[in-house]
Every structure is written in structure tokens, then in C-alpha cells.
C-alpha positions as CSV (number, residue, x, y, z in Angstrom):
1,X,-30.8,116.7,80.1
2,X,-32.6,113.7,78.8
3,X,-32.8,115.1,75.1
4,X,-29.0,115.9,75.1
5,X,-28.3,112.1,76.1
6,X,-30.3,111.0,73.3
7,X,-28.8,113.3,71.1
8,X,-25.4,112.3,72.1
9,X,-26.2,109.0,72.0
10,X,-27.6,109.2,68.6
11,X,-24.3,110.9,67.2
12,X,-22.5,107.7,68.6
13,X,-24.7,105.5,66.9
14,X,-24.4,107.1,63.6
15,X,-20.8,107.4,63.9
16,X,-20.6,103.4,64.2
17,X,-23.0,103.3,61.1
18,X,-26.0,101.3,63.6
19,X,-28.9,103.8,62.0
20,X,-27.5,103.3,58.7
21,X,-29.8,101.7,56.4
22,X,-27.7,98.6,55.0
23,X,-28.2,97.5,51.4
24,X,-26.3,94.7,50.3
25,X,-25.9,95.5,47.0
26,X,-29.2,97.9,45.5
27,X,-29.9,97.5,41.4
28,X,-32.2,98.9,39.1
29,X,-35.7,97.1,38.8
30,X,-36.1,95.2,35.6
31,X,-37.7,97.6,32.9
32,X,-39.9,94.6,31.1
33,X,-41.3,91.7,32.3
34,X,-40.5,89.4,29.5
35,X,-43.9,89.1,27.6
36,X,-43.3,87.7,23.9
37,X,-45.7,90.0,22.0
38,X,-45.2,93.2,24.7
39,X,-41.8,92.8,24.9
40,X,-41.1,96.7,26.5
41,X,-44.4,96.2,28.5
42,X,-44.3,96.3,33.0
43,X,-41.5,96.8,35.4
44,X,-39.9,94.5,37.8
45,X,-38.4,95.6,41.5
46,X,-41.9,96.7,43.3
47,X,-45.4,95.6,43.2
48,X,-48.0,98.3,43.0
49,X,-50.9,98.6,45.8
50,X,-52.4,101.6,44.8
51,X,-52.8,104.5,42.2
52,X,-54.4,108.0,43.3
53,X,-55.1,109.6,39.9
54,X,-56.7,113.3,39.3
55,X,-57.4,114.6,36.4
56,X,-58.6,118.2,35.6
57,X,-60.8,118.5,32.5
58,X,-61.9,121.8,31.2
59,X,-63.7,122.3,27.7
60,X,-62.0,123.8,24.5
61,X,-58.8,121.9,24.9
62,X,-57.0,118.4,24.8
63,X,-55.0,119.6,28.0
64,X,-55.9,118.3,31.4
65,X,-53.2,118.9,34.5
66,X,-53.4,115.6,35.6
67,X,-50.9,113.7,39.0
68,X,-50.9,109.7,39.9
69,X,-49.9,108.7,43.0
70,X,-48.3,105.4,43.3
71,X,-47.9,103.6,46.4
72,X,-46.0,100.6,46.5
73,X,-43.5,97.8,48.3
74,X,-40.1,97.2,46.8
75,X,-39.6,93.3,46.0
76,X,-36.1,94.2,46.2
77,X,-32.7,96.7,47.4
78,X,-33.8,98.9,44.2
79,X,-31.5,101.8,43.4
80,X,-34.0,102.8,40.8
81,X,-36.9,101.5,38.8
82,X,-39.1,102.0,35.4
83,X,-42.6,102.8,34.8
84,X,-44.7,102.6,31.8
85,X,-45.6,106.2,30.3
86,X,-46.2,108.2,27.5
87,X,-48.0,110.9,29.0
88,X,-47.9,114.1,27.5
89,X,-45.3,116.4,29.8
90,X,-43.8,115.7,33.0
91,X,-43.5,118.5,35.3
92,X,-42.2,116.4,38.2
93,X,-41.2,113.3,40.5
94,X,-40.8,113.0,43.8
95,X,-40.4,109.6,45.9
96,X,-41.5,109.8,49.7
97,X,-41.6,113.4,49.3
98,X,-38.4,114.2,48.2
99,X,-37.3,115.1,44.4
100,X,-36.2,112.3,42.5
101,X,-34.3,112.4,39.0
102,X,-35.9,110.9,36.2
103,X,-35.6,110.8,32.9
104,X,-38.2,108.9,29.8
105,X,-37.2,106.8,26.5
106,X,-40.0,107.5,23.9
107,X,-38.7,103.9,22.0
108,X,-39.8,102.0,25.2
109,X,-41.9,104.1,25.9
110,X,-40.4,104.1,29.7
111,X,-40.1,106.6,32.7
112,X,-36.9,105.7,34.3
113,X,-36.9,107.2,38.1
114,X,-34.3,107.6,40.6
115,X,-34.9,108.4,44.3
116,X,-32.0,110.2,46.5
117,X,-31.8,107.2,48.6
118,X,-32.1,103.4,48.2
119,X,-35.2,101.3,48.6
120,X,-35.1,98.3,50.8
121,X,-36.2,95.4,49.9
122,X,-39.9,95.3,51.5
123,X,-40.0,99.4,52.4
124,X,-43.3,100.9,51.0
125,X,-43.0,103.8,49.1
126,X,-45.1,106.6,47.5
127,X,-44.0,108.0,44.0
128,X,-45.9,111.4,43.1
129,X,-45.7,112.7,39.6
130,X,-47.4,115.4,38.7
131,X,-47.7,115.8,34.9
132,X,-49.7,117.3,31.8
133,X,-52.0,115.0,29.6
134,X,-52.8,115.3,26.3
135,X,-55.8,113.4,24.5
136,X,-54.4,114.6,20.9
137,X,-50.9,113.2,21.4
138,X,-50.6,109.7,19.7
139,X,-47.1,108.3,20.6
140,X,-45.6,105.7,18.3
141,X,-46.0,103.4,19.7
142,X,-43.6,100.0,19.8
143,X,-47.4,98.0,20.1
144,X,-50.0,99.6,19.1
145,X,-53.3,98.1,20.5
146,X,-55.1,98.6,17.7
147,X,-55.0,99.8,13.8
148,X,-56.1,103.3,14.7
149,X,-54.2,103.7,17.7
150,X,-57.0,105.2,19.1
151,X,-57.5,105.4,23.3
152,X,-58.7,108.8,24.3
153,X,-62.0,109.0,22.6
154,X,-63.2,112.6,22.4
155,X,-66.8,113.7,22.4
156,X,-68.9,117.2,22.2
157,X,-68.6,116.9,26.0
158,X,-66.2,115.4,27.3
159,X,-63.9,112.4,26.9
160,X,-63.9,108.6,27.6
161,X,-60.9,106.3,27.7
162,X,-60.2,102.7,26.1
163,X,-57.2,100.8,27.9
164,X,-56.4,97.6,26.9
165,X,-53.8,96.0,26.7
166,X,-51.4,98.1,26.9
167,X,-52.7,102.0,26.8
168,X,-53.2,102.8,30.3
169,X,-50.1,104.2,30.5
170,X,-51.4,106.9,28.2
171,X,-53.8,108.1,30.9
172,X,-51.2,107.5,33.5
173,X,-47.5,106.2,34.5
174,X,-47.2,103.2,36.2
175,X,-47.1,99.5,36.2
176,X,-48.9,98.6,33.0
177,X,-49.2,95.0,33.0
178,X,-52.1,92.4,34.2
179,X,-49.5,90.9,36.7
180,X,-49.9,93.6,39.1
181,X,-53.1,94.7,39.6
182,X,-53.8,97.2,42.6
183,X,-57.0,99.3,44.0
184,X,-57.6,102.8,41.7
185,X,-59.2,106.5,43.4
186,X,-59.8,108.8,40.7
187,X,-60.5,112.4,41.0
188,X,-61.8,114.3,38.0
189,X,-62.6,117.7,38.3
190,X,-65.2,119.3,35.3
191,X,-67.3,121.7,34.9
192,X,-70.7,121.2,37.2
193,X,-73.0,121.2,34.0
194,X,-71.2,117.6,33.0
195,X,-70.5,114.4,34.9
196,X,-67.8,112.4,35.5
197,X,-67.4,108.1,35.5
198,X,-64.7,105.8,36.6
199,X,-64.7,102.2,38.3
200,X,-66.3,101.5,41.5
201,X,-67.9,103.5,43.8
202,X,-68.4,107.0,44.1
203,X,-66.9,108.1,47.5
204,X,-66.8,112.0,47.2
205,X,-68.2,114.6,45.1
206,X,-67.6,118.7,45.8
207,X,-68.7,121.7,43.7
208,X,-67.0,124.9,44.0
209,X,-66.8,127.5,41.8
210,X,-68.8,125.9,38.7
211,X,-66.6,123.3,39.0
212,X,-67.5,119.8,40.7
213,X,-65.1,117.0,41.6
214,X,-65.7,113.7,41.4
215,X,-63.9,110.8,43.6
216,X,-64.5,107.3,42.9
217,X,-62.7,104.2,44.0
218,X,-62.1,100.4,44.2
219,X,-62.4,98.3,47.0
220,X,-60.2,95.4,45.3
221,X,-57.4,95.3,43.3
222,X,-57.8,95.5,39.2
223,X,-55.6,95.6,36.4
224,X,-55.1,98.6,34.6
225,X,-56.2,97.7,31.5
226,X,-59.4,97.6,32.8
227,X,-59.3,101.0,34.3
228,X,-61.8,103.6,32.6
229,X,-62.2,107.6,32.9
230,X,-65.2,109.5,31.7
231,X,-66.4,112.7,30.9
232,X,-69.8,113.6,29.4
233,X,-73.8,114.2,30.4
234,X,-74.9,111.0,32.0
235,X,-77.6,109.5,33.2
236,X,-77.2,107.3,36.2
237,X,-79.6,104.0,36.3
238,X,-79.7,102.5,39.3
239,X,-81.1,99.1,40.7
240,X,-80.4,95.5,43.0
241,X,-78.7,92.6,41.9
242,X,-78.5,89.4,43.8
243,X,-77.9,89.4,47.5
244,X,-78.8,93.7,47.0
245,X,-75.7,94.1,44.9
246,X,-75.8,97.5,44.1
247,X,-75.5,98.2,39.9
248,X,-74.7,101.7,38.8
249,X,-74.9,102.3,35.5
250,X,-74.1,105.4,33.5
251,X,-75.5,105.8,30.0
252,X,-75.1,109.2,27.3
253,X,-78.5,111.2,28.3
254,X,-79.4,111.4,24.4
255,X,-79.4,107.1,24.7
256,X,-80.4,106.5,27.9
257,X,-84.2,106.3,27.3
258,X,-83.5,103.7,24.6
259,X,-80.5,102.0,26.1
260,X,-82.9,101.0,29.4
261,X,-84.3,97.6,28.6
262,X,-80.8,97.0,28.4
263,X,-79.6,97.9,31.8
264,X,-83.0,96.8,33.5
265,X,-81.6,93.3,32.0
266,X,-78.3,93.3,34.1
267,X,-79.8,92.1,37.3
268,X,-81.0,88.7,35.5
269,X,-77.7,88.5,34.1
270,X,-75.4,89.3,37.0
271,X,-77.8,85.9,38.8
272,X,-77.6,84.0,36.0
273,X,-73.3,84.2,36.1
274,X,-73.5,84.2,39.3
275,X,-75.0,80.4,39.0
276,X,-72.1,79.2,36.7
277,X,-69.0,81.2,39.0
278,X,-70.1,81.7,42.3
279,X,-70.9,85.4,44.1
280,X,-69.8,88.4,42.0
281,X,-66.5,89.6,42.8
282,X,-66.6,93.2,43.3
283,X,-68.5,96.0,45.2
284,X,-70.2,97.2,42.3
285,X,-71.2,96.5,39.2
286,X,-72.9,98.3,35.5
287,X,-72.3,99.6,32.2
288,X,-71.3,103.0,30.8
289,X,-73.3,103.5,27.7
290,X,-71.0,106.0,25.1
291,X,-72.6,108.0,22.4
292,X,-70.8,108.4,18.8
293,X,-68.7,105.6,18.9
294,X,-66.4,103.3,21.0
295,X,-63.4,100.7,19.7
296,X,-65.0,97.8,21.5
297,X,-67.1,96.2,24.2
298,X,-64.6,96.7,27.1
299,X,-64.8,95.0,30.8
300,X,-63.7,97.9,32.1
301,X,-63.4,96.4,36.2
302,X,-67.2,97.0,38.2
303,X,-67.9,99.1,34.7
304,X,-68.1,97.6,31.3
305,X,-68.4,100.0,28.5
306,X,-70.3,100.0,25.2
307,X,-71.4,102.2,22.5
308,X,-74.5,102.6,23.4
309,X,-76.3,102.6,20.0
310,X,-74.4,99.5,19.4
311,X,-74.2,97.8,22.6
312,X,-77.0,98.4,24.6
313,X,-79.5,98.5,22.0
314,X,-81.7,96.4,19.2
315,X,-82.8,92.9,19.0
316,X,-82.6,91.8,23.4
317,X,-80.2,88.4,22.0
318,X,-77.4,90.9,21.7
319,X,-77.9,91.1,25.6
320,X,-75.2,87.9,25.4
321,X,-72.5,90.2,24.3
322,X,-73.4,91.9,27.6
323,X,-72.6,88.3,29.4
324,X,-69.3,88.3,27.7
325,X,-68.4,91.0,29.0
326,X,-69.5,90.5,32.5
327,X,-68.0,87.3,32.9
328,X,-64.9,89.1,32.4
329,X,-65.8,90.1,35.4
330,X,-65.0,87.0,37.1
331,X,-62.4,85.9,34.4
332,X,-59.8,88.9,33.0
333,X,-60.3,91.3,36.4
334,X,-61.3,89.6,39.3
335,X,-58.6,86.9,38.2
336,X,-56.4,88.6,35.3
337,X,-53.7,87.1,33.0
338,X,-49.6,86.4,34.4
339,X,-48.7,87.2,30.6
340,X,-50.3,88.7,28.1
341,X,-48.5,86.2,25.4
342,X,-49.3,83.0,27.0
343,X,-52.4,83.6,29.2
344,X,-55.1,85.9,27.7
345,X,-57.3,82.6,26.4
346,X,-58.0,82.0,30.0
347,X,-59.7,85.6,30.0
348,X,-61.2,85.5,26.9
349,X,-62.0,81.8,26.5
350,X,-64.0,82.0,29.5
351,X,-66.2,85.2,28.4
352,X,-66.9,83.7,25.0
353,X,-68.2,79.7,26.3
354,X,-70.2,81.3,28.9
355,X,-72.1,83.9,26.2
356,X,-72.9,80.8,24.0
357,X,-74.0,78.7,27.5
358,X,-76.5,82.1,28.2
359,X,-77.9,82.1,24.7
360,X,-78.5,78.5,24.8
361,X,-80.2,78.9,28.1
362,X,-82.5,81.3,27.3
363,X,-83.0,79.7,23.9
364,X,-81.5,83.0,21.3
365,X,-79.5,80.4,19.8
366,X,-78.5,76.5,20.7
367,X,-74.9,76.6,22.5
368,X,-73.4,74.2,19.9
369,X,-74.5,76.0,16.6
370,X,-72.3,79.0,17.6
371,X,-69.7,76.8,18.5
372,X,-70.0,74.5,15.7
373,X,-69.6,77.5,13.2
374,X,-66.3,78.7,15.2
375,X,-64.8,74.9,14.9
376,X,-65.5,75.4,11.0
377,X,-63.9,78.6,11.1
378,X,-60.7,77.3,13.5
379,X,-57.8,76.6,11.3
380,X,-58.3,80.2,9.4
381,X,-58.2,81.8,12.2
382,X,-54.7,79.8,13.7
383,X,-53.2,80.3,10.5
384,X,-54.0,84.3,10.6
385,X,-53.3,84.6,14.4
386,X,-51.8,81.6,15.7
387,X,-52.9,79.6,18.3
388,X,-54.4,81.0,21.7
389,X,-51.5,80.3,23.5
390,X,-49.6,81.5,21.4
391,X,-50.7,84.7,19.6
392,X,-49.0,86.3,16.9
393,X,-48.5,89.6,17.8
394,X,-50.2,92.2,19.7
395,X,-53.9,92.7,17.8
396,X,-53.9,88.8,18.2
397,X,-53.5,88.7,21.9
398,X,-57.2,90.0,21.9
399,X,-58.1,87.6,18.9
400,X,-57.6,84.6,21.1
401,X,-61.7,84.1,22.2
402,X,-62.9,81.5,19.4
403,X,-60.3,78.3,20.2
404,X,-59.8,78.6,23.6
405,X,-63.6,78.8,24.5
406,X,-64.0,76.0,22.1
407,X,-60.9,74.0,23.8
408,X,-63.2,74.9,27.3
409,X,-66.3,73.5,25.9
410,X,-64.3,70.1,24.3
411,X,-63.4,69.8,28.4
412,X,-66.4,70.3,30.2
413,X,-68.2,67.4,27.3
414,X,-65.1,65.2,28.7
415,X,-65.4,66.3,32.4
416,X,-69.2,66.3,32.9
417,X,-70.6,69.8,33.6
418,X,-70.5,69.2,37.4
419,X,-66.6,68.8,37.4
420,X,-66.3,71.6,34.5
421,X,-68.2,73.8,37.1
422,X,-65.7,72.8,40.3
423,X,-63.0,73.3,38.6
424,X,-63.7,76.5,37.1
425,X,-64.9,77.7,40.7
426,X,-62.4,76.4,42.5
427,X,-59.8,77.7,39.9
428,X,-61.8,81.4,40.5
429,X,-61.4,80.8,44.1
430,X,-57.8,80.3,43.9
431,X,-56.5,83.0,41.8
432,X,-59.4,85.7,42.5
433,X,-57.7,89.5,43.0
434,X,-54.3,87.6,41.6
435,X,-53.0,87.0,38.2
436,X,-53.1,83.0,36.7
437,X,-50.8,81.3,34.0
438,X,-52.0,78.9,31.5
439,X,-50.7,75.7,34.3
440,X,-52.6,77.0,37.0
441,X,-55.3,76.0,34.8
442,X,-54.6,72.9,33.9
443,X,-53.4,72.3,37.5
444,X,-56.3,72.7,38.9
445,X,-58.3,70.9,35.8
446,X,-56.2,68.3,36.7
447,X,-56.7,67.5,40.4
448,X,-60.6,67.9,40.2
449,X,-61.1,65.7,37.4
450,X,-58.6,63.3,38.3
451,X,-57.4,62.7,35.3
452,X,-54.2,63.9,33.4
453,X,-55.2,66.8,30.4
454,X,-52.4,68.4,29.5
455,X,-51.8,66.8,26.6
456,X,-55.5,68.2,25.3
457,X,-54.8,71.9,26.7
458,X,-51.2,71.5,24.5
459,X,-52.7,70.4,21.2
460,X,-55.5,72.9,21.9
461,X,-53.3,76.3,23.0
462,X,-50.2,75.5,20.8
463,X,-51.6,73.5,17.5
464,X,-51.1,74.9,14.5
465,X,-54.3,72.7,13.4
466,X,-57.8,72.5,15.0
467,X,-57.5,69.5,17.4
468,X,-61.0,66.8,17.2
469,X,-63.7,68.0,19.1
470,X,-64.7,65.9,22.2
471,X,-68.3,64.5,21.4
472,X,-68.7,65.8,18.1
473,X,-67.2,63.4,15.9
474,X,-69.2,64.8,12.9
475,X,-67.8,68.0,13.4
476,X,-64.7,69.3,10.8
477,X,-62.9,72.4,10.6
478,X,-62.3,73.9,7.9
479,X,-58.7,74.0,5.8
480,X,-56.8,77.0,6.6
């Protein structure tokens, strides 16, 4: 009797449209995000939380069935919504479980995805696409990343991937752009006679059938440029940072043995960041160690990732390009970029002014002859790039390091290196596991110094010409 009531009164309720979802007026999310030099790049209408990604490697070909799960809230009533993607071959979408039409544009290199239903603005969804990656396809890309166009970097035994800025999307669809960042699992299946690597921890690892799976994930949000996939013989070096930080690092077996001076290094440098930022910002950190070539040091998020012959060997000075890349860490991860365009200095400024600080500080090389040479070298390098706020296209996004860290040093002279120090914790305290413009900075450099700098910062970021440097009068750049 009772379920007949409710049944009944359920009908009546439908009939009157009460259980109807109501959606004022439901629109496609925006298919860019309006970034100067990545003009197709990120999608508006949700915000990401998470990716579940799986990948299944097995030797002797390029192939890997591969599936991302993407959970997410819509930011608005979306009738359907774009994500970044040039994987390989599609086999399938579904949205909360059901089949949903899509349909991709190789010129935006887009997946364009439409669920049976509406989304309400605030409703969490889950999008599942199951789909077939290749690491021999090379797209044409509207912005390539770099001249070789190179991000799935195949080895004897395996496979390791370079993301940034913009190539994630090649490993998998979704929100490619430093303004939403969101926890990564990863689950990559090989053969049990070869390891796998991703970012953070590893949380699961099963071996049936010759095969072993290996589950890692993040406890805090990252952007996916900084996410990393590996496949090879590894061998894992453990030890403590401070406060018993744990550091897992992963280096190619045949440079492991020479690679470890390296790595027994990190622990020193984790404390000596540590000092300048404030506590580490993630769960875990290390380096994966590559054999037979990488593009570049990468700050891949709890992972950054060298060559290993290159990166994490020689003459223990080049252990500052190690700093660099941790402090990305702090600056480029923990807090990324809003825009790519307008706001990759602050990632790459930061990296570069600490890695002169650290070799001055343990006396490689005096902070300000590094420096000093960069100032000479200044106007050559806005003439060929533009200025760091305002890159010229997409190779110089990545290009902006030597005038911003210089326009960070010029500050902290006029500041005092106690205020520098506040403000750049403060301004890491504000913005960590969220992405910062270029006037949150100077907000924040603002307030703490008490005086009014945005006139340096615009002369600095937007000059066509190398500004004076604060304290060095005696310094001059060169003509472009």
C-alpha cells in the first residue's frame, strides 16, 4: 500500500513538472580560455577535481589502451562542453554512466562532448572515455611546445612523457590549462620485468599473469603540465627530508650508481628551500633520472625529471639546476600560473633567483655574477622574445626565466631581504594549490612593503628595454 501511494504520488508530481530538473537557459562551455599565445588552449563551464588515468603498456608497439576518468563540478547550466585532446582513437564517452555524443576538431585540437541531459550549474559529474594512445602519432599541432614536437619519449624499455605547456592532452583529454589544477591516480599496467613512475605516492601495486599494475596518486591538486608517466627499469632511492619528508626517487638502473651523489644531495636541498618558502608543499618529493635523452629539466609535480647523464651527474655545482627545479615546486605547481601569456615569469622568475641565491650560498658562484651577465644579455633576449609578461609566442612562454628573476632580485635590493622573504611567503600562502595572475603579485608586494611598485613590475614585465637595476648603478645591458 505504502509503495503504491508513493508511486502515485510521484506520477502527480511529475505530471506538474516538481521533479523536473529546471535549467534556465543551458549553453555550451567556452572552448578556450582566452590565453594570447595558446589561444585554442582549456575549457570554460566546469572545473576539474580529479583525473583517474590507466594506461596499458606492452612491448613491441606504440599502442597502449588507455581510459581517463574525469570528475568534475559544472560552474554553469552546460548543455555541452570541450576538452583538450589529441589522443590517438576514441572508442567512447560516457557522462554519469550514460553514452554521450561527441565529436573532435583536429585544428583545435578539441573533444567537443554532449551528455543526454543538462548539467546544472554546481552538479558534479564524472566523464569516462575510454580511448587508444599512440606514442608515434605527432598531431599538428596549432602550438607546438617545442621545435621537435617531441612529448612521448620512447626508450629500449619503455616510455617516459614530457608535458609542458601544453601536451598533456596528448597522454590524456581533459582540461589542459594551469588554471585548473586537480589531484591525478594513474594506473599503468607493464610487464613485471619493468617498472612503472608517476607523481606522488605509490598507493597500489598487483601482479598477475606476468603483468604488474602500478597505482600512484596525489594528495593535492597539480596542473597537468606537470603530470609525468614512466615506463622503464628503475631503481628506487629512498631517504628523509626535513620534518621525515619522505623523497622517492627513481633513476635508469644503468645510471643509478653514478646519478646517487646526486639524489643523496636532495635532502640538503629540499631544507635549504625550505628556509627561503616555508614547509614543502606536497606529500612527496624526488627525481626521475631518464637514460638516452630528455627535452629538459621538467618539475614534473612531487617528481622532477632529468636526463640522468645530464642532470644528475658531473661537477656537484650543477646540483643548482636541481634547485630550479624544485622550487618549482613551491612556484609553478604548488601555486601555478592563471595564464600562460601573462603569468609564467612568476613560475619561472622564482626558480631561476632562487638557483643563483643557492649557488651563492654555498659559494659555486657569487649570486650577482650570474645575474650580472643575464642584465648584460637582457635587451637581446626582449628583442628575440619579448618581455616576460609578455612573451612572443609559445617557445617564449618558457623563455621568460632571465628578466623576471632579475626584476625579483631588483625588488628584494629595494625591499630588504626580510620583506622580499614575507612577501614571497605570504604570497605562497595565499595562492598555494590555486593558480595566481601577475596582480596578485604585485598586490601582495604591495601591502607588505608598504610602498606602491607597480610602476617597477610594468617597466620590468612589459619594457621593451632593460629597466636600471636597483643597487647596481654600474651595471648596463647590453644593446639589442
Amino acid at each position: 500500500m505504502r509503495r503504491s501511494i508513493t508511486a502515485a504520488a510521484m506520477s502527480a508530481a511529475l505530471s506538474i513538472g516538481v521533479a523536473a530538473p529546471a535549467f534556465a537557459n543551458p549553453t555550451p562551455g567556452a572552448d578556450h580560455l582566452g590565453d594570447r599565445v595558446f589561444t585554442n588552449l582549456g575549457n570554460g563551464g566546469y572545473d576539474v577535481g580529479h583525473y583517474d588515468v590507466a594506461f596499458d603498456y606492452r612491448p613491441g608497439t606504440p599502442l597502449m589502451d588507455s581510459a581517463v576518468r574525469i570528475d568534475a563540478t559544472a560552474t554553469q547550466d552546460l548543455s555541452s562542453f570541450s576538452l583538450d585532446s589529441t589522443v590517438r582513437k576514441l572508442n567512447s564517452v560516457r557522462v554519469d554512466g550514460r553514452p554521450a555524443q561527441f565529436r573532435t576538431q583536429d585544428s583545435t585540437e578539441k573533444l567537443y562532448v554532449t551528455p543526454d541531459r543538462p548539467l546544472a550549474k554546481g552538479k558534479r559529474f564524472a566523464v569516462e572515455i575510454s580511448y587508444v594512445s599512440d606514442r608515434t602519432y605527432d598531431p599538428v599541432s596549432p602550438a607546438p611546445a617545442d621545435p621537435r614536437n617531441v612529448h612521448w619519449f620512447e626508450k629500449p624499455d619503455g616510455f617516459v612523457t614530457f608535458a609542458q605547456p601544453d601536451r598533456a592532452h596528448e597522454f590524456f583529454p581533459g582540461n589542459d590549462h594551469p588554471s585548473d589544477k586537480a589531484t591525478i591516480t594513474s594506473h599503468i599496467t607493464v610487464p613485471s620485468d619493468v617498472q612503472a613512475v608517476s607523481n606522488g605516492t605509490l598507493r597500489d601495486k598487483k601482479t598477475e599473469g606476468g603483468r604488474t599494475t602500478y597505482t600512484f596518486g596525489t594528495r593535492d591538486p597539480i596542473p597537468t603540465d606537470t603530470a609525468v608517466f614512466a615506463v622503464g627499469h628503475f631503481t628506487e632511492l629512498d631517504a628523509k627530508g626535513p620534518n621525515g619528508l619522505p623523497l622517492r626517487s627513481s633513476v635508469a638502473t644503468a645510471q643509478a650508481d653514478a646519478s646517487k651523489a646526486f639524489v643523496d644531495d636532495i635532502p640538503s636541498q629540499v631544507a635549504w628551500v625550505e628556509k627561503q618558502l616555508g614547509p614543502y608543499p606536497f606529500e612527496t618529493y624526488g627525481v626521475l633520472g631518464v637514460d638516452g635523452g630528455y627535452f629538459a629539466a621538467m618539475e614534473n609535480a612531487t617528481l622532477s625529471t632529468f636526463d640522468a647523464k645530464s642532470g644528475l651527474q658531473g661537477d656537484i655545482a650543477h646540483t643548482a639546476t636541481m634547485v630550479h627545479e624544485l622550487v618549482h615546486q613551491w612556484f609553478g605547481d604548488a601555486v601555478s600560473v592563471n595564464r600562460w601569456s601573462d603569468d609564467m615569469w612568476l613560475s619561472e622568475g622564482h626558480a631561476s633567483l632562487y638557483s643563483f641565491l643557492y649557488q651563492g650560498d654555498k659559494g659555486f658562484r657569487p649570486t650577482e655574477t650570474g645575474l650580472k651577465q643575464w642584465y648584460e644579455q637582457d635587451n637581446s633576449f626582449r628583442a628575440s622574445d619579448g618581455p616576460p609578461g609578455r612573451p612572443k609566442d609559445t617557445i617564449s612562454v618558457l623563455g621568460t626565466t632571465n628578466s623576471a628573476a632579475l626584476m625579483l632580485y631588483g625588488l628584494r635590493t629595494m625591499v630588504g631581504p626580510d620583506t622580499f622573504q614575507r612577501i614571497e611567503q605570504t604570497f605562497f600562502r595565499q595562492f598555494r594549490n590555486r593558480a595566481a595572475s601577475t596582480q596578485d603579485y604585485i598586490d601582495v608586494a604591495n601591502r607588505l612593503s608598504g610602498k606602491d611598485y607597480t610602476a617597477y613590475f610594468k617597466d620590468w614585465l612589459y619594457g621593451d628595454h632593460t629597466p636600471p637595476m636597483p643597487g647596481h648603478p654600474d651595471w648596463a645591458p647590453g644593446q639589442a
